[in-house]
MARLUMNU-554857 format. One line per field, with one value per residue: residue number from 1; y, x, z of N, C-alpha, C in turn. Coordinates in steps of 0.2 Angstrom, whole numbers, plus 5000, padded with zeros to 4 digits. Each point is the difference from the previous one (the first is absolute). Layout:
N
n = c(NUM,...)
n.y = c(Y,...)
n.x = c(X,...)
n.z = c(Z,...)
ca.y = c(Y,...)
ca.x = c(X,...)
ca.z = c(Z,...)
c.y = c(Y,...)
c.x = c(X,...)
c.z = c(Z,...)
***
This chain:
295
n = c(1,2,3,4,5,6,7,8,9,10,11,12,13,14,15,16,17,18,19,20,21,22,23,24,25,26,27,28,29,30,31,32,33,34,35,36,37,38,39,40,41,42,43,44,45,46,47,48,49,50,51,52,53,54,55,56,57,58,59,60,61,62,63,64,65,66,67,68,69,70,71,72,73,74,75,76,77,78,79,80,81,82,83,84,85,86,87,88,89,90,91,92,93,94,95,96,97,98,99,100,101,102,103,104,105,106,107,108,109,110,111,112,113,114,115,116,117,118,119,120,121,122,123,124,125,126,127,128,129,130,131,132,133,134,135,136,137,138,139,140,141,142,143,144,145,146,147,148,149,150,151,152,153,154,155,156,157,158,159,160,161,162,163,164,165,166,167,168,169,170,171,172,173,174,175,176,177,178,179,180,181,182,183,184,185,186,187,188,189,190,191,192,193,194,195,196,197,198,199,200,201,202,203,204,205,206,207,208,209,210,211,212,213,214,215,216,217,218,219,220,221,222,223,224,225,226,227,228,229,230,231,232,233,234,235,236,237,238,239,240,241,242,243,244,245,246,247,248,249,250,251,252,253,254,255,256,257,258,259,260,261,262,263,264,265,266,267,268,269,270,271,272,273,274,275,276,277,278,279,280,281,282,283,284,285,286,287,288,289,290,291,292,293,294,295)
n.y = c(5034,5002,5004,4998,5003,5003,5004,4996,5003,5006,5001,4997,5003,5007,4997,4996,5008,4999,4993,5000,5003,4993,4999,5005,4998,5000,5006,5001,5000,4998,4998,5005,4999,4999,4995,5000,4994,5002,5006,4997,4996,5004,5004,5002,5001,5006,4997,5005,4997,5001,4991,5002,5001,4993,5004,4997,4993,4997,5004,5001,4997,5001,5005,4996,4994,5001,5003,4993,4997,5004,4999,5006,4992,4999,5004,5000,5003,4997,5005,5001,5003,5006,5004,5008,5004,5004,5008,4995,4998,4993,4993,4994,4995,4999,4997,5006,4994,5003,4998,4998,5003,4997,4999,4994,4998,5007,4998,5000,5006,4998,4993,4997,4994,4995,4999,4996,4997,5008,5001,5005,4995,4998,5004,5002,5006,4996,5007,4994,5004,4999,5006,5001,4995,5005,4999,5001,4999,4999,5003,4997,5001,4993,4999,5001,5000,5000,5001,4998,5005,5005,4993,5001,4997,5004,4997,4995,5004,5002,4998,4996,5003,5006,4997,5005,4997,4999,5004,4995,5000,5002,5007,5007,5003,5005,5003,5005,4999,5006,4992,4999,4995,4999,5009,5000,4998,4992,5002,4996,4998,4996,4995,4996,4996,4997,4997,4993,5004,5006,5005,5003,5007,4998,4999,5007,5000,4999,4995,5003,5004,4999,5005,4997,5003,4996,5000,4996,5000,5000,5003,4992,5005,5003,4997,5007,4999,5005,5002,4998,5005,5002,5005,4998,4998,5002,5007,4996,4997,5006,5005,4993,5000,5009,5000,4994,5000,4994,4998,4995,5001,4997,4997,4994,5001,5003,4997,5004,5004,5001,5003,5004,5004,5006,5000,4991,5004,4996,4996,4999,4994,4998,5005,4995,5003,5001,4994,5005,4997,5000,5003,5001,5004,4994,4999,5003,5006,5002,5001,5003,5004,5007,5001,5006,5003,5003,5004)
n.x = c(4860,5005,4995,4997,5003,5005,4993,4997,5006,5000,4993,5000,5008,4996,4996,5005,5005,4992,5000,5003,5002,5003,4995,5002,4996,5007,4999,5003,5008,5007,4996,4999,4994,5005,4999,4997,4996,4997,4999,4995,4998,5001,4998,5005,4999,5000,5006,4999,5005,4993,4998,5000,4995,4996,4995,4999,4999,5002,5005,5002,4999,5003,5003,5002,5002,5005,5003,5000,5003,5005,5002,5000,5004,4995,5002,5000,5003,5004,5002,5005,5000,5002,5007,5000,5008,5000,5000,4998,5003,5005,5000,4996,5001,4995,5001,4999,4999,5000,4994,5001,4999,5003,5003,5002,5001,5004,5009,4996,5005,5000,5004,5004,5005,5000,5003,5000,4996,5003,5007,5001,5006,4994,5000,4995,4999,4996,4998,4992,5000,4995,5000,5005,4999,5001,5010,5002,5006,5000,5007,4999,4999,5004,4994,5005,4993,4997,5006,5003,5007,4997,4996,4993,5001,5003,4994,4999,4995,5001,4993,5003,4999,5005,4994,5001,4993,5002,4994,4996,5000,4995,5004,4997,5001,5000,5000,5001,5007,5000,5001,5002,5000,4995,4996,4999,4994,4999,4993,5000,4996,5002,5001,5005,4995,5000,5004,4998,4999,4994,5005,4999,4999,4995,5007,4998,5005,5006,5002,5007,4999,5008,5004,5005,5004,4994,4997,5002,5005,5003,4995,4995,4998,4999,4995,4998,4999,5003,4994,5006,4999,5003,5006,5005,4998,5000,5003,5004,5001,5002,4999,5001,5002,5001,4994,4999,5007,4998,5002,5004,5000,5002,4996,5004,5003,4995,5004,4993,5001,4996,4995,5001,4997,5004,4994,4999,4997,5001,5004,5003,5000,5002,5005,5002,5007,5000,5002,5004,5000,5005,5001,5001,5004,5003,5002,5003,4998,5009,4997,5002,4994,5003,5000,5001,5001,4991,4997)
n.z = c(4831,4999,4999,4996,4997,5002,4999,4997,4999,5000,4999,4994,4999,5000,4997,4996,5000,5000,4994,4997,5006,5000,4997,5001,4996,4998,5003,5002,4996,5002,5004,4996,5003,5006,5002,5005,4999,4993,5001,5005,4998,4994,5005,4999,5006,4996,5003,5001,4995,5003,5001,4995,5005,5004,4998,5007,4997,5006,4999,4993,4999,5006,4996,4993,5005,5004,4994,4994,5007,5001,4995,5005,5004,5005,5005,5005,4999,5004,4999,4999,5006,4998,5004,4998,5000,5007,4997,4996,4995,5006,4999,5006,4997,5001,5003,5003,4999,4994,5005,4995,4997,4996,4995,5000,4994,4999,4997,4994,5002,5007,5002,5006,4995,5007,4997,5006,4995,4998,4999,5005,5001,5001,4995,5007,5000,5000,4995,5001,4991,4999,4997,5001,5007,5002,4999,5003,5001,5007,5001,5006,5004,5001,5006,5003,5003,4990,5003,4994,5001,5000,5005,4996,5005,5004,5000,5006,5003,4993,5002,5006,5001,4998,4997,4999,5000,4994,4996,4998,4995,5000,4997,5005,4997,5002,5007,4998,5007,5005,4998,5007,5001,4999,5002,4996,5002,4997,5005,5003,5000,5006,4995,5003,5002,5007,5000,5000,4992,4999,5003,4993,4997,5002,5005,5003,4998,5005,4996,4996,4994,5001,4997,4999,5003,5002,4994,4999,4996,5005,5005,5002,5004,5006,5000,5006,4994,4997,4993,5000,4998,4993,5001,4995,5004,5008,4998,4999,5004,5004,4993,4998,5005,4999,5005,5002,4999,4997,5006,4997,5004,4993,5003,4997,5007,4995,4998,4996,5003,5006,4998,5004,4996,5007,5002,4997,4995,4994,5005,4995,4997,5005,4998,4997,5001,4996,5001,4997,4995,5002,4997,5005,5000,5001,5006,4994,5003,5004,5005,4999,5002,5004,5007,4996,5008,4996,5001)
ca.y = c(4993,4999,5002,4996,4991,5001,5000,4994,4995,5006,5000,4992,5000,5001,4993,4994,5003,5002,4994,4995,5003,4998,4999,5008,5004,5008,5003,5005,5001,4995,4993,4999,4993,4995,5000,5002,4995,4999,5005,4998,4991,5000,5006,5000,5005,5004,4999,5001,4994,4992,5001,5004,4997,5003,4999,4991,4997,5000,5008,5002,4996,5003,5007,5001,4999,5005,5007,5002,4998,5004,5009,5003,4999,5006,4996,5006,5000,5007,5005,5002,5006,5005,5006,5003,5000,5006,5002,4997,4997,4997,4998,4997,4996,4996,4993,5001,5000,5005,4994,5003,4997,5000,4997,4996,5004,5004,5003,4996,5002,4998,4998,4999,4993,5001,4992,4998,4995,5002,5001,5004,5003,5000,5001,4996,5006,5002,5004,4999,5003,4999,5003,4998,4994,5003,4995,5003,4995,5004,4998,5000,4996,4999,5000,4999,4993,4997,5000,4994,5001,5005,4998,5003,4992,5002,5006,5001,5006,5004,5008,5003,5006,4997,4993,5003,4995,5002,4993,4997,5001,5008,5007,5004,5009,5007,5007,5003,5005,5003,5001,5005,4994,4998,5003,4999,4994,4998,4994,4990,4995,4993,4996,4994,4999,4992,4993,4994,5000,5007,5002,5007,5005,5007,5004,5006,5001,5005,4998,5003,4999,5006,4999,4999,5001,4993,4998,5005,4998,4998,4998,5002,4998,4997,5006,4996,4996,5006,5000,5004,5001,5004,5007,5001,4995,5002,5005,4999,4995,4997,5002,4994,4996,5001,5002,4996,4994,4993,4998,4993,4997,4992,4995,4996,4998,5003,4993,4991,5001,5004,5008,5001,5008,4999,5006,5004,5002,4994,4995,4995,4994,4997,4997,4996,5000,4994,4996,5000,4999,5005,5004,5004,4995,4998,5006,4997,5004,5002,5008,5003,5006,4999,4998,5006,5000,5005,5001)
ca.x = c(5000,5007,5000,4993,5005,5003,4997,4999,5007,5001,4993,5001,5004,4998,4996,5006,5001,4997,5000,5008,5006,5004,4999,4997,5003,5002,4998,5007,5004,5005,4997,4995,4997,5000,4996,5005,5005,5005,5005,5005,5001,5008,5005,5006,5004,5008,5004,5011,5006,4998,4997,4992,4998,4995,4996,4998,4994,4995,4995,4995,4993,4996,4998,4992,4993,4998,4996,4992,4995,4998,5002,4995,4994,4998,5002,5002,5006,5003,5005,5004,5000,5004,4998,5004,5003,4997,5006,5002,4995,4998,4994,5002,4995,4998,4997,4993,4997,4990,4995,4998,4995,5001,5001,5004,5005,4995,5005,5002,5006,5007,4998,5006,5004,5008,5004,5003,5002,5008,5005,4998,5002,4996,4994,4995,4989,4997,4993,4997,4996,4993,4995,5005,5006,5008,4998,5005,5003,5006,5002,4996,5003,4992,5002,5007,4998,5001,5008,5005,5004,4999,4993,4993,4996,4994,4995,4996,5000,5002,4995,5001,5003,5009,5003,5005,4996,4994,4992,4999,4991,4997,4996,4999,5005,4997,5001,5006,4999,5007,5003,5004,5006,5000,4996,4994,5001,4994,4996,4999,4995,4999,4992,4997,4999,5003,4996,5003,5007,5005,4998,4995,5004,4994,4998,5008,5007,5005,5000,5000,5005,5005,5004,5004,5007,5005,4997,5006,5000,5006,4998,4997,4999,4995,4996,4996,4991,4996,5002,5005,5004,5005,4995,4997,4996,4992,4997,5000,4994,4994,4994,4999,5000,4994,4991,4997,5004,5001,5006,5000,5007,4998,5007,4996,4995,4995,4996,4995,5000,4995,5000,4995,4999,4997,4997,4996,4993,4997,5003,5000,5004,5008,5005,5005,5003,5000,5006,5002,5009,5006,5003,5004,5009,5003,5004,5007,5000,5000,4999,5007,4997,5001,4995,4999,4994,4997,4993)
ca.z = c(5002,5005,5008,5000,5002,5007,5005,5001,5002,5009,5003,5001,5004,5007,5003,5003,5005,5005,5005,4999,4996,4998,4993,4998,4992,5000,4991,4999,5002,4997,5003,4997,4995,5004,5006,5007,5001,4995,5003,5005,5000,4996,5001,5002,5005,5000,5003,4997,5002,5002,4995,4999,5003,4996,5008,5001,4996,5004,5003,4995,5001,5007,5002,4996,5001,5006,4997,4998,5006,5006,4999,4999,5005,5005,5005,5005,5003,5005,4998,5005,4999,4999,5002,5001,5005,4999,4999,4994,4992,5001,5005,5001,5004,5007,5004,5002,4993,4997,4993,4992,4993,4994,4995,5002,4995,4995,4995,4995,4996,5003,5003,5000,5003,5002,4999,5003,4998,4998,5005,4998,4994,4992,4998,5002,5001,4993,5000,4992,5001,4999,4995,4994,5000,5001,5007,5002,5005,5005,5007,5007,5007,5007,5005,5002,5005,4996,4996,5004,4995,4993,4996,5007,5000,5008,5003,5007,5008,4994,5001,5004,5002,5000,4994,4994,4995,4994,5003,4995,4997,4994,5004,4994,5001,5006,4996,5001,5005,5000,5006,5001,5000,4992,4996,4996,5000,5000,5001,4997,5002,4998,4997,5002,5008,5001,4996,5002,4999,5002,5004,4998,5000,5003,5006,4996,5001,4996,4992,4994,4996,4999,4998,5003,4999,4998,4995,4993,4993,5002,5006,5002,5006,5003,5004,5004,4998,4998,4993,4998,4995,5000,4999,4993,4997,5002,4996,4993,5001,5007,5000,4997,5005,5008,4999,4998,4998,5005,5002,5003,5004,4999,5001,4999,5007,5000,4996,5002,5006,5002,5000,5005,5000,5003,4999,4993,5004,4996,4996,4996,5003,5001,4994,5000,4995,4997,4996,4993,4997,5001,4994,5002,4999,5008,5003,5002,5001,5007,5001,5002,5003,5008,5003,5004,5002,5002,4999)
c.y = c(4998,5004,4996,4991,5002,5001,4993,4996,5000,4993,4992,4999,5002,4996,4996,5001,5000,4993,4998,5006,4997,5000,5006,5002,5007,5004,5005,4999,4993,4996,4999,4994,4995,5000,5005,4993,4996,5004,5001,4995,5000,5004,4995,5004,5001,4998,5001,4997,4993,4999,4999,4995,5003,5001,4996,5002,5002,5006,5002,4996,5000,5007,5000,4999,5003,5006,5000,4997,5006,5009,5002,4999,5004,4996,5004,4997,5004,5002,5001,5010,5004,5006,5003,4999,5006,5004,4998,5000,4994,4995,4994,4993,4997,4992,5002,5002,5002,4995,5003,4994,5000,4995,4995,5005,5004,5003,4995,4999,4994,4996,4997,4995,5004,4991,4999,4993,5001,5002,5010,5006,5000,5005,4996,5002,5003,5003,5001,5005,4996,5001,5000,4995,5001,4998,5006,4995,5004,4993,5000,4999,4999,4999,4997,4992,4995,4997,4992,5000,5002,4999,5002,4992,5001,5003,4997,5004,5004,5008,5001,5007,4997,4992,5001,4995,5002,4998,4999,5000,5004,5003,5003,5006,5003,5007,5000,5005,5000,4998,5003,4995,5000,5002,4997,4991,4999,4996,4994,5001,4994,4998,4996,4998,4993,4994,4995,4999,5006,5002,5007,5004,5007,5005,5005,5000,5006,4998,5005,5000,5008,4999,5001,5000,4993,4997,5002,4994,4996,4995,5001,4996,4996,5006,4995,4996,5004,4998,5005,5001,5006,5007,5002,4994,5001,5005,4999,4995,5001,5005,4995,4995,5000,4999,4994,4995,4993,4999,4995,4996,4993,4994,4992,4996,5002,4995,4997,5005,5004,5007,5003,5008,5002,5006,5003,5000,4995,4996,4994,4993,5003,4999,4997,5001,4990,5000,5000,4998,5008,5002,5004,4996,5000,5006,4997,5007,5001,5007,5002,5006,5000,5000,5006,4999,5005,4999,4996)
c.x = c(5005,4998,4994,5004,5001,4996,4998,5004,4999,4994,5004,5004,4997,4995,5003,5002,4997,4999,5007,5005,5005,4999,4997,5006,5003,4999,5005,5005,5005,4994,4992,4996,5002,4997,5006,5003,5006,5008,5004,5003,5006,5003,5008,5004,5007,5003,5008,5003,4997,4994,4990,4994,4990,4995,4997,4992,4995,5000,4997,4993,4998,4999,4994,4993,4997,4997,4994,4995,4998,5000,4992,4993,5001,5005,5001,5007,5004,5008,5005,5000,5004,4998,5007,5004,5001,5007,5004,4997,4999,4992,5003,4993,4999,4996,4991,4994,4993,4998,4996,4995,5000,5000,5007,5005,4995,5004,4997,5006,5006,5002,5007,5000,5005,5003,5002,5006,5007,5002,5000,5008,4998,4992,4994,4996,5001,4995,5000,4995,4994,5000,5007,5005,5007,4999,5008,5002,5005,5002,4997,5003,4995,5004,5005,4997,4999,5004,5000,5002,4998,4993,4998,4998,4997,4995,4996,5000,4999,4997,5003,5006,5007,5003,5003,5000,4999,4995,4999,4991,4997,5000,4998,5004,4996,5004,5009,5002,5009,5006,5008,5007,5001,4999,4992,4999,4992,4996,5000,4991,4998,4990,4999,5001,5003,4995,5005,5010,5006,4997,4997,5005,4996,5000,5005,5005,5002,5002,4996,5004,5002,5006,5007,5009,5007,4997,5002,5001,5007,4998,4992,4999,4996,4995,4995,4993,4998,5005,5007,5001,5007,4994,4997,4995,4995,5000,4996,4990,4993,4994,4996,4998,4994,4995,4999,4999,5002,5007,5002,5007,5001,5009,4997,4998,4993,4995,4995,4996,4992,5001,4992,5000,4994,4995,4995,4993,4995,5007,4999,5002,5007,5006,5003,5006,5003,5009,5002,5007,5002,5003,5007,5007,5003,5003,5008,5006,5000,4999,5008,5001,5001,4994,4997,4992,4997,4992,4997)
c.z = c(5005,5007,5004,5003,5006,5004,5002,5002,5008,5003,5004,5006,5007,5002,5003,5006,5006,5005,4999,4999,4997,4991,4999,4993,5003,4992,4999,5002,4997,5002,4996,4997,5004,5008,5007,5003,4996,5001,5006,5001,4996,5002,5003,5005,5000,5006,4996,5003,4999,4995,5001,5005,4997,5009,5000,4997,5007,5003,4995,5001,5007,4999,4995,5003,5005,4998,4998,5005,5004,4995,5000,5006,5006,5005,5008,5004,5004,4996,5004,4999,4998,5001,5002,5004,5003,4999,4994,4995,4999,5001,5001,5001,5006,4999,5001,4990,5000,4998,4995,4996,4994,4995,5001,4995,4997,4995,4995,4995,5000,5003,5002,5006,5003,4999,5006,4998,4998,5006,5000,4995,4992,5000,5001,5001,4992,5000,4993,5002,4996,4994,4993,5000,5001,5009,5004,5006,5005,5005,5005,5005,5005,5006,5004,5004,4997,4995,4999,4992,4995,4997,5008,5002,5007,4999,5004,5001,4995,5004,5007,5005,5000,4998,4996,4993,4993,5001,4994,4998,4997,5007,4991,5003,5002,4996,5000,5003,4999,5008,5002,4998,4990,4993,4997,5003,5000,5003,5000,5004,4998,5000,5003,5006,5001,4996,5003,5000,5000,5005,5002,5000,4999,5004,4999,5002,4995,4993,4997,4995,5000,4998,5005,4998,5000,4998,4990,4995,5005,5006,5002,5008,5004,5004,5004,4999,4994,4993,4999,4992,5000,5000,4995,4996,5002,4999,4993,4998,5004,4998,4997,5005,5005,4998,4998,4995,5002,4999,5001,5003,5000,5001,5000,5003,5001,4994,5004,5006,4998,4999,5001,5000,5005,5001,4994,5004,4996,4999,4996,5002,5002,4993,5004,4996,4995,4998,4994,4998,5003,4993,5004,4998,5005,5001,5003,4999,5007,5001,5001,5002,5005,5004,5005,5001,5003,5000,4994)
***
């Protein structure tokens, strides 16, 4: 009977899951019997010393919706390329992008906020995982042309070469390649295209996620546009992160605003991301992290 139970527990759950991933029953584990948005909506972000912060209301309900709108729709897009370096075990990207065909999102496991909404001496990329509600939190650093004092608030120009910009909106992860400046490092591909009020983040760049030596438990820095974390973080994290994972680079200038996924081969209406109460807690927290800067 008990297995007979759980099977049906599973079935229902992966039904929900397939339209709402916010309200998807988890069936194992400390979060059991509660929803993914029950789970992450209480979570409290580990910040030592300081006190417990939560991720903004309104990125939780922009990544949910973006998921169950586009996970799994067709789209072609162009990639930024990767290729060896010759004589090494390095590789390096390129500007010159592969147009591909695919699936907007195709990881149902994983899906990761970055909070711009925090300053970045606090835990702000969080990677929930889907299927058990566990959420793990890290330090970040954004890009040194986005500064103003320890918070990310620049991004005009965000996608263009040497802005040394964070860009803001869904990408999804790519693969994982081996560069020469950073080790192991991840793919970004941006989703969306221009609309009225962004200015898209479809075209390839160099933005990736790698880990980085001025990024730590004491200091984190600045990098040129690219997801910083410590090295042991992105060890510890990025076989979680790659192949197809949504990414959301959310700040709350992204309120209200147009979203425009470019490339679908059936698109759907226009999202609009919609206006919610903020749950997040003021930020009265000074970054007091130096301002080392790198990639």
């Amino acid at each position: 009977m008990k297995i007979l139970i759980s099977a049906i527990l599973f079935f229902s759950a992966s039904l929900t899951f397939a339209y709402e991933i916010g309200e998807r029953i988890i069936v194992r584990g400390p979060h059991s019997g509660k929803t993914i948005r029950q789970v992450v909506e209480a979570y409290r972000v580990p910040n030592s010393g300081r006190t417990p912060t939560r991720i903004s209301q309104q990125a939780i309900n922009d990544t949910f919706s973006f998921f169950d709108r586009y996970y799994g729709a067709e789209r072609t897009f162009t990639q930024t390329s990767v290729w060896p370096q010759a004589g090494t075990n390095f590789e390096y990207i390129s500007l010159q992008g592969v147009t591909k065909r695919g699936p907007a999102i195709w990881n149902a496991d994983h899906i990761v906020i970055l909070d711009f909404s925090q300053p970045s001496s606090k835990k702000r990329l969080h990677l929930i995982n889907l299927l058990t509600g566990e959420i793990e939190s890290f330090r970040s650093g954004h890009g040194r042309g986005s500064d103003c004092e320890g918070m990310a608030c620049r991004f005009e120009g965000f996608m263009n070469e040497n802005s040394n910009r964070s860009p803001l909106g869904f990408f999804v992860t790519g693969q994982t390649y081996n560069s020469q400046q950073h080790g192991p490092a991840i793919l970004l591909i941006g989703l969306e295209g221009r609309t009225s009020t962004f200015e898209g983040n479809d075209r390839p760049t160099t933005i990736v996620i790698h880990g980085a030596w001025y990024v730590n438990n004491g200091n984190v820095g600045r990098s040129n546009g690219c997801v910083a974390l410590s090295d042991s973080d992105m060890t510890a994290a990025r076989d979680r992160m790659e192949d197809g994972v949504l990414f959301y680079f959310y700040h709350p200038s992204l309120r209200g605003r147009g979203i425009n996924v470019s490339g679908l081969t059936n698109p759907p209406q226009p999202l609009v991301s919609a206006v919610a109460p903020d749950a997040t807690s003021s930020q009265d927290d000074d970054d007091s992290a130096s301002s080392s800067d790198d990639n």
